[in-house]
N, C-alpha and C positions, 0 to 999 in steps of 0.2 A: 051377681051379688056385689062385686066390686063395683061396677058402675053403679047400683045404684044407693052405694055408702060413697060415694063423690068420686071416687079414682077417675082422675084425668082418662080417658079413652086411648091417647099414645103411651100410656104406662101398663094398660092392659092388653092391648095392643103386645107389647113387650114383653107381657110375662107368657103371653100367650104362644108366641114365638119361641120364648124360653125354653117353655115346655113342649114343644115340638105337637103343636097343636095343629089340626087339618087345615088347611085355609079357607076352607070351606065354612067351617064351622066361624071360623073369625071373622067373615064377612059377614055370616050368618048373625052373629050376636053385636058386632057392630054396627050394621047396618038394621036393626032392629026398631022399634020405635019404642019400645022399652028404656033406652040410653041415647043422648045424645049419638052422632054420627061422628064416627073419630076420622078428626083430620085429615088429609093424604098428606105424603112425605113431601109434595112438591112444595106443599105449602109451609116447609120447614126446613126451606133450602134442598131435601135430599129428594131424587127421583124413585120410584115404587116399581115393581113390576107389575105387569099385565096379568089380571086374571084372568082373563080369556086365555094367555097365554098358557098359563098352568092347569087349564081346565083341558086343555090336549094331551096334557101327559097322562102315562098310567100310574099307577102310585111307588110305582118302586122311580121314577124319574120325578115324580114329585118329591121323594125323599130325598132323591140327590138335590133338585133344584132348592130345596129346604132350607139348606146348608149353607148356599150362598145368599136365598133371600136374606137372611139372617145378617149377614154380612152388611148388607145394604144396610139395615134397620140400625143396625148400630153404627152409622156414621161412616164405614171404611169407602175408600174412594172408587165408583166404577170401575175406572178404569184397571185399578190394582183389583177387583173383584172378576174383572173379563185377564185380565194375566193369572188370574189365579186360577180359571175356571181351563184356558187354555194348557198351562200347564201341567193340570187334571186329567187331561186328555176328556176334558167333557164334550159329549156330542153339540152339533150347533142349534140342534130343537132344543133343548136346554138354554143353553144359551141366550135363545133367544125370548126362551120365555122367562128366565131372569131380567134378562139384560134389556130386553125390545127387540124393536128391527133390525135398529142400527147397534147391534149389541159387537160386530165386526168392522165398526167403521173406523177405529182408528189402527188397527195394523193393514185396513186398503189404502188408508191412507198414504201408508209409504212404502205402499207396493212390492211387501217383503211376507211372506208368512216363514215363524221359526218354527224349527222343528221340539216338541216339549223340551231335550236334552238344552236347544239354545232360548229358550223361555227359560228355562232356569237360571243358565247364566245370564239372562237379561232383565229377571228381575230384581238382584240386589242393585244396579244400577236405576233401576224406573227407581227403586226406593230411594236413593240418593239424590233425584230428582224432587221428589215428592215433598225432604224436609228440606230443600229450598237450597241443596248445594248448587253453585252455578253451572250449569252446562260446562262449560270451556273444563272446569275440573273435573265434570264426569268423562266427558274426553279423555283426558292426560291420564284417569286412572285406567278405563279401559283399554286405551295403546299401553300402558306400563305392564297392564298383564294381559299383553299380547292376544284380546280379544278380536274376534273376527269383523271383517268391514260391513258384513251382514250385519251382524249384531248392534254394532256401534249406529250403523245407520236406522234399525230400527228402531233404539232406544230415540235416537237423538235426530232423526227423520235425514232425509237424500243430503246428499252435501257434506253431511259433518263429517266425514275421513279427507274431501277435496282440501276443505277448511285447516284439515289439521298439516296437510300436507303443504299449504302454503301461509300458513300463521306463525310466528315464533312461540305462539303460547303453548305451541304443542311441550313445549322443554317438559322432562319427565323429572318430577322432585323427588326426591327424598324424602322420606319423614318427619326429619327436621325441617327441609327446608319447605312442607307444605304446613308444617305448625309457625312459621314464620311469616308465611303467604297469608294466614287465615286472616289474623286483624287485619290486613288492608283490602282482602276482598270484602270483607266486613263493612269499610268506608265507605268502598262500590256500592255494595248494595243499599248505602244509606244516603244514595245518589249524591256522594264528593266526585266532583269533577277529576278524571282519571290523570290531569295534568297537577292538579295539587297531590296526588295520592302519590305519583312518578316522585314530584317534588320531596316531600315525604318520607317516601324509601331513601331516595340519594341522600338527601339529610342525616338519616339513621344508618348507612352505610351496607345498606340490604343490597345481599349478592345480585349480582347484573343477572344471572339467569333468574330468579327469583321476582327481578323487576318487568323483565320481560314476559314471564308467566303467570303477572298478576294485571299487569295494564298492557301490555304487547308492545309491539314495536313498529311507530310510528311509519318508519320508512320502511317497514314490509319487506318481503320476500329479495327486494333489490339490494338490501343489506350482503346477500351471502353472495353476490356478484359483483361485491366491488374491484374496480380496477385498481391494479397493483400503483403504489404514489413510492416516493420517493421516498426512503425511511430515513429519520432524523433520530433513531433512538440508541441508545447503545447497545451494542451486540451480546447475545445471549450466548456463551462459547459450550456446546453440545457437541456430540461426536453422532452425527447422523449413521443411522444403520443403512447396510448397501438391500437393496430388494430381494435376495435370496436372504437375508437374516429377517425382515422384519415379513417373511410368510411363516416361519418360526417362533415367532412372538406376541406379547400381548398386543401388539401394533396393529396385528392382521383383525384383528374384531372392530378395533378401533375403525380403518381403515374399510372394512365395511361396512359399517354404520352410516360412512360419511357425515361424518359432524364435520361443521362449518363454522368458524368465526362468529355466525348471527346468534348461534347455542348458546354463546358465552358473553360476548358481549357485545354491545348498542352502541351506535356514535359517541354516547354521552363517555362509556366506560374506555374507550378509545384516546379523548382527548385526555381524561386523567392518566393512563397507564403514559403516553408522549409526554407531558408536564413532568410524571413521575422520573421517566429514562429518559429525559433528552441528552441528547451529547451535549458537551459542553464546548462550546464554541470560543477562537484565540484568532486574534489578527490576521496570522497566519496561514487562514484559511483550505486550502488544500496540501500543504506542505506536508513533510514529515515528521513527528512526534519528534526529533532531538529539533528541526529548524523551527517548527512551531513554539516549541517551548523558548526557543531563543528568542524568536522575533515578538512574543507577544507581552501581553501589559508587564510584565514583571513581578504579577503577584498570582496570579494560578499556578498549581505543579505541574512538574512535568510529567509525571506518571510515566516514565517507562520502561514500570514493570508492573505486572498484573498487583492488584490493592490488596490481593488476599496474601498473595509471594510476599510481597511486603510486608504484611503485619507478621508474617508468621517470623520471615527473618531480624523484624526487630525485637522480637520476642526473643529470639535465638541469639541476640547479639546483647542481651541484660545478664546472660551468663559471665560476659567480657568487658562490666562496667567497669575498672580499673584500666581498661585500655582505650585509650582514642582508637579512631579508624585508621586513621593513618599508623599507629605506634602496634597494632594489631595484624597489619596489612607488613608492617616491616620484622614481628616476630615469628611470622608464616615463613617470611622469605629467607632470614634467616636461619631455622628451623627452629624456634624457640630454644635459644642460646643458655636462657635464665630457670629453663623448665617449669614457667608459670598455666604452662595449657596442660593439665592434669586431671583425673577425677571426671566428672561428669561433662568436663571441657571439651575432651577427647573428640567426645562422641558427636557433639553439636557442629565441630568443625565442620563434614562431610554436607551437613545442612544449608552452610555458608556460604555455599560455593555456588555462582551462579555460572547458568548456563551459554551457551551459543549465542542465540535470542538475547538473550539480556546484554551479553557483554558486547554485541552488535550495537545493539539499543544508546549504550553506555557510551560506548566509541562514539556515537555518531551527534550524541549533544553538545550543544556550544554556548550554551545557555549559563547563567549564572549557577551556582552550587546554591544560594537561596530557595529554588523551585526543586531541592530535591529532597524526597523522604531520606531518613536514616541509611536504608536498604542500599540506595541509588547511591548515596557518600562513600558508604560502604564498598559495592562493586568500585567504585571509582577508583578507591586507592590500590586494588585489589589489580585493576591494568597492568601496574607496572611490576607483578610479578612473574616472573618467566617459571613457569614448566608449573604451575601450582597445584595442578590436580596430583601432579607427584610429589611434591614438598608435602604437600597435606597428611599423604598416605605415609610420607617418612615419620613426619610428628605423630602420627597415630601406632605406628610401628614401634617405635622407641620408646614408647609409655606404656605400650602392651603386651611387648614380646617377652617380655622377663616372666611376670605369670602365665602368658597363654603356655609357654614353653613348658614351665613348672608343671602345670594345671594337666596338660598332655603328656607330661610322663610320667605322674603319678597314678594316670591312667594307664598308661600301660604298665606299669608296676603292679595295679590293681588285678589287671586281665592275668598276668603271668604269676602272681601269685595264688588267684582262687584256681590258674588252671594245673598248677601242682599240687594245690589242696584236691581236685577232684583225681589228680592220678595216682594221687596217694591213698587214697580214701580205701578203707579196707571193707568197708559198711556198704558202700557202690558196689566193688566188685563181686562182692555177695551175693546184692540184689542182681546184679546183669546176669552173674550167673544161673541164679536161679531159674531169671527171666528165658535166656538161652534154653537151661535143660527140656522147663515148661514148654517153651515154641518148639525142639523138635521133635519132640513129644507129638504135637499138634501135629507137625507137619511131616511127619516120617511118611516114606515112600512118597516123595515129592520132589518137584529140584530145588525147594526153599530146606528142606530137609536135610538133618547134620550138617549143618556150620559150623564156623567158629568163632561168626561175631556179624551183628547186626550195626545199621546206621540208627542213629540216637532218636533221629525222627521218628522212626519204626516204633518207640515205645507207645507214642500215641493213639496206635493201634489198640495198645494194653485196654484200653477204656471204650473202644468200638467193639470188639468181639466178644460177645455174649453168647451165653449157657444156651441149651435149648428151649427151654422155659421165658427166658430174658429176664430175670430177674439177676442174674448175677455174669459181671466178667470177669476179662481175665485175671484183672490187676484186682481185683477183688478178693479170687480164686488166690493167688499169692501172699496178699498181707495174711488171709487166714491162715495159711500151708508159715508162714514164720510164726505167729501166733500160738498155733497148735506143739509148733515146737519148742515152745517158749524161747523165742530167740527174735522180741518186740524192740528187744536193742537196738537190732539193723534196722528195726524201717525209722530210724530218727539219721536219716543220710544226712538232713541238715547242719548235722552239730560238725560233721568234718570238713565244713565249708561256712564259714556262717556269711562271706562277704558275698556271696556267690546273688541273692539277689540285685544287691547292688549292681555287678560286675553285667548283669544280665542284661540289664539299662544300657550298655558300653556295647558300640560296633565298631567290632578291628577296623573293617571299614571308612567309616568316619575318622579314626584319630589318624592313618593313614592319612585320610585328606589333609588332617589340621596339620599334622607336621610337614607335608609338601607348600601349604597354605606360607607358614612361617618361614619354608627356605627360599622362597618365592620372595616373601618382603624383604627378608634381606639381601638378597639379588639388586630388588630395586633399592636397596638403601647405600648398597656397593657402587650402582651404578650414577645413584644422584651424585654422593660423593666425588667419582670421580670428575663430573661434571663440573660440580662447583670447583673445586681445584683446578682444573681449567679456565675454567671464566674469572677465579679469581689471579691465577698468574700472568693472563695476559693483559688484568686491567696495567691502568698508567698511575704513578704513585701518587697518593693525594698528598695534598696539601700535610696534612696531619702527619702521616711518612714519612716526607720529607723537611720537616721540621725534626723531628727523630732523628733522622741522620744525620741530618749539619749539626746537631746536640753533644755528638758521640765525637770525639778526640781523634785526630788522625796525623800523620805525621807528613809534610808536603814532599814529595819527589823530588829528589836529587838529580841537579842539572851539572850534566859532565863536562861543561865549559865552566862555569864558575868555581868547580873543582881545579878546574887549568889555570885557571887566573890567578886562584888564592897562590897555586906552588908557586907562579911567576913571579908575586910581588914578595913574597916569603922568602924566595932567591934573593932579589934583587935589595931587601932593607937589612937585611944581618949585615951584623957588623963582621968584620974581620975576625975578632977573636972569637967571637961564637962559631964563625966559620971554620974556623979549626979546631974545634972542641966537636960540632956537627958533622955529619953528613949531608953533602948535599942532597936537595930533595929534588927527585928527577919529577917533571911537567907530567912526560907521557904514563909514569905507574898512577900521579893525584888522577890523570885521566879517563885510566883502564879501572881504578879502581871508585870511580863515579858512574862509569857505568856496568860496574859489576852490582855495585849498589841497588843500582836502578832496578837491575830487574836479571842481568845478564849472569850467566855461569860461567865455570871454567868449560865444562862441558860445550858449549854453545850452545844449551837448550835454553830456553825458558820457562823461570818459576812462577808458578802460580802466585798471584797476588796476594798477599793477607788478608785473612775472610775478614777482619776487625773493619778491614777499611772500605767493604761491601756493604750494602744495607739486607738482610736475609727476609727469605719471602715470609710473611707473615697472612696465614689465613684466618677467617672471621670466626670468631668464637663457635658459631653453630658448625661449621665442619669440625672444628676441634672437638665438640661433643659427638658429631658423629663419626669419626674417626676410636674416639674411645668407646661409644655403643657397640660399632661391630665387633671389636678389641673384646667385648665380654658378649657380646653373642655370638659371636663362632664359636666359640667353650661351651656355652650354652646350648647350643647347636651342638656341636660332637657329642655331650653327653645324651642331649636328647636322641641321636640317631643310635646309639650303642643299645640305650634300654630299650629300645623299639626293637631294634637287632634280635636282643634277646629273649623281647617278648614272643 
């Protein structure tokens, strides 16, 4: 009837299928002379099965072949009709009488048959082939999830696992970086030459493995065999792990992977990373970092300290903008005389202070002071202080030790006060006792059994030992036994202690340390002193000194001939009548008594000089300050050791 109210013959055809119509009958009424003769599929680009084929089967394998005819009629692709059909576990008379003859000619093709379990995992791959993904990506996704060489090689015929073994496209993406891949295999397929698409990426700054897993790598598998060249770049400073740590680490997966240089990146990405790091190159040529710096143009640094040490110490040195380098370098050595390193200053000192290495580095330039960062000035003036790592720690001592001393015995103050609050506590002893009676209650007829007193730890127990039931312990059992006797007063133990959390925070142990800590810095603060008073009594008097002294009034020495001479001429011009109105003046007492003067005694000892006419040793303000620091931290000290005593 449809045919002949006009219906096209392949639309009847189709409903006829639809409805799961005999095939028989469907040849029967197409092939009729009643209606037109409908089409074959060949004639509609698609291939038909054999009815001869289906006239072999009995009807229950006609039903199944049904199912896939069907398939065909609606356009789906053989091929995916014969993986469908395999996957099905359909017989191959079936098969064949869907499909044809050659209804197995493409998995003879590559010489592999799967088993249905690997037809299913090989058909969402054929499907990614079908909407026209490029092979090379179905590759990379089935190595990504560790799909079998079987498999791979059937989806993608003999070869494709050799191929991936020596192609760099194998690289395994990401999912971002295959959503970054897609528009330029996009160009590929829109046949741009794979050297403009290279072009392309490098332009847009598309990762080197990315570029290699979309257009590959020109120079091939001989990439990951290059011979070791000369390195021109600057060094990357790592701490290599020794071969017993790195079978411990994430290194070891790494490591057998064997990834290679080619993974990552191409000749191309090679010259930029060199451009990027090269060393920078000075007259100098093989020399060393201070002769280099000297001998070259005069306008590159010297660098020699690491760029990051540097930034961080000039950072650390805008805490000391009021001081030059030098005026800084001389209130270290000092000991800050003026007490401007204070406060947040303190602390940055210890920062300052350069190392081994560096002060090596520092020594050995001869270079102009214009090729040096902040840092390098810095260490420079910092040379010519003797013992600095100790002067530091004295500056840091003397700005600290008044609180830290404080701070630690008001800590022990605190301990020896909450621990007379808790031996006084009349509301604890209650409880303990209670606690006591309850335990040997528990433990009668045992050797834990009548005590007269437990370790404090022991209470924790109170909260592990449970009823028979488990619903209730011991210390449970107790607040209710005060409760019952209305006597909820005692369990508030906290109010006869109230600092007792705090104090709990606090380990004898610890302030022990801090105050061994503090008598320790004063040792070294005893001991630099002494030092500098040494080094400053033996220096030779400056200039400045001895201007001071020639300033100061003195009276010149008496010479005990000129006292002889004055009696002689004294004798010899008096007149006559003076002379008999005088005494003569004997020569030898003006004599004895010029050099009695001088220096000499009756005794015949000799006196000590007049200290007026000495110049007295004078030391440099910062010992005077720490001469007075100790002066009040040994006080500070004695009280600090007495409360500690007591506590």
């Amino acid at each position: 009837k449809m045919l002949s109210m006009g219906v096209p013959p392949p639309a009847v055809e189709h409903a006829m299928k639809r409805d799961q119509v005999s095939d028989k009958i469907v040849n029967i009424i197409l092939n009729s002379g009643e209606a037109p003769k409908s089409p074959s599929l060949e004639e509609i680009g698609e291939s038909t099965p054999s009815t001869d084929g289906t006239s072999n089967l009995t009807e229950e394998e006609q039903e199944v072949a049904a199912k896939y005819q069907k398939m065909l009629k609606v356009s789906i692709p053989r091929e995916a009709v014969r993986h469908k059909m395999l996957r099905d576990s359909i017989s191959e008379k079936i098969r064949v009488a869907v499909l044809g003859p050659d209804a197995d000619k493409a998995s003879k093709s590559s010489g592999l048959t799967l088993s249905p379990a690997d037809e299913q995992i090989a058909a969402q791959y054929r499907k990614m082939i079908r909407i026209s993904i490029p092979r090379d990506a179905v590759r990379n996704k089935m190595m990504r999830d560790n799909v079998g060489v079987k498999i791979i090689e059937a989806v993608l015929g003999k070869g494709a696992t050799a191929k991936a073994a020596n192609d760099v496209v194998s690289i395994v993406l990401t999912k971002e970086e295959e959503a970054v891949a897609a528009q330029y295999r996009k160009m590929i397929r829109f046949n741009i030459p794979k050297d403009a698409v290279r072009h392309k990426m490098m332009k847009d700054n598309v990762d080197a493995r990315i570029i290699i897993a979309v257009v590959g790598d020109d120079e091939g598998p001989a990439t990951a065999k290059k011979k070791k060249k000369s390195n021109n770049m600057v060094a990357l400073h790592w701490t290599p792990l020794s071969p017993s740590a790195l079978e411990n680490s994430i290194w070891r997966t790494t490591k057998k992977r064997k990834l290679t240089a080619t993974t990552i990146h191409d000749g191309s990405d090679e010259k930029k990373l060199e451009e990027l790091f090269q060393k920078k190159t000075t007259k100098a040529g093989t020399k060393g970092p201070g002769d280099a710096a000297a001998e070259g143009d005069g306008k590159a640094m010297a660098k020699l300290i690491d760029l990051n040490r540097a930034n961080i110490i000039a950072i650390s040195l805008k805490a000391f903008q009021d001081f030059s380098h030098k005026e800084l370098a001389d209130t270290i050595a000092n000991l800050d005389p003026n007490t401007k390193i204070v406060g947040e200053r303190v602390q940055f000192l210890t920062g300052l202070l350069p190392n081994q290495t560096e002060v090596a580095a520092v020594k050995s330039y001869k270079g102009s002071d214009d090729r040096l960062v902040p840092a390098e000035l810095f260490f420079k003036q910092l040379l010519s202080v003797p013992g600095l790592q100790t002067k530091v720690h004295v500056i840091q001592t003397m700005a600290t030790f008044s609180d830290s001393a404080k701070e630690t015995g008001c800590k022990f103050q605190l301990l020896k006060s909450v621990c007379s609050q808790v031996m006084e506590s009349t509301k604890l002893q209650q409880v303990l006792e209670m606690v006591l009676h309850i335990g040997n209650l528990m433990n009668e007829g045992t050797r834990t059994g009548d005590i007269d007193g437990f370790k404090f730890d022991s209470l924790l127990k109170l909260t592990q030992t449970k009823s028979q039931d488990g619903k209730l312990t011991v210390l449970d059992y107790i607040v209710a036994t005060f409760i019952e006797k209305n006597d909820r007063s005692v369990l508030d133990i906290g109010s006869d202690f109230p600092e007792c959390e705090t104090a709990g925070r606090i380990l004898i142990s610890d302030l022990v340390s801090d105050a061994r800590g503090l008598r320790m810095g004063i040792t070294k603060c005893r001991t630099e002193l002494t030092e500098m008073k040494k080094n400053q009594s033996t220096k030779p008097v400056t200039r400045s000194q001895a201007r001071k002294f020639a300033e100061t009034p003195s009276k010149p020495p008496l010479d005990p001939r000129a006292g002889l001479f004055a009696a002689i001429k004294a004798r010899g011009t008096e007149d006559d009548e003076d002379a008999s109105e005088k005494p003569p003046v004997d020569p030898r007492a003006a004599m004895l008594a010029a050099i009695k003067s001088r220096g000499g005694g009756d005794d015949g000892k000799a006196k000590p000089n007049d200290e007026s006419n000495e110049p007295k040793q004078d030391f440099s303000p910062g010992v005077l300050r720490l001469e007075s620091f100790l002066a009040d931290a040994t006080s500070e000290l004695e009280a600090l050791d007495k409360t500690k005593t007591s506590a």
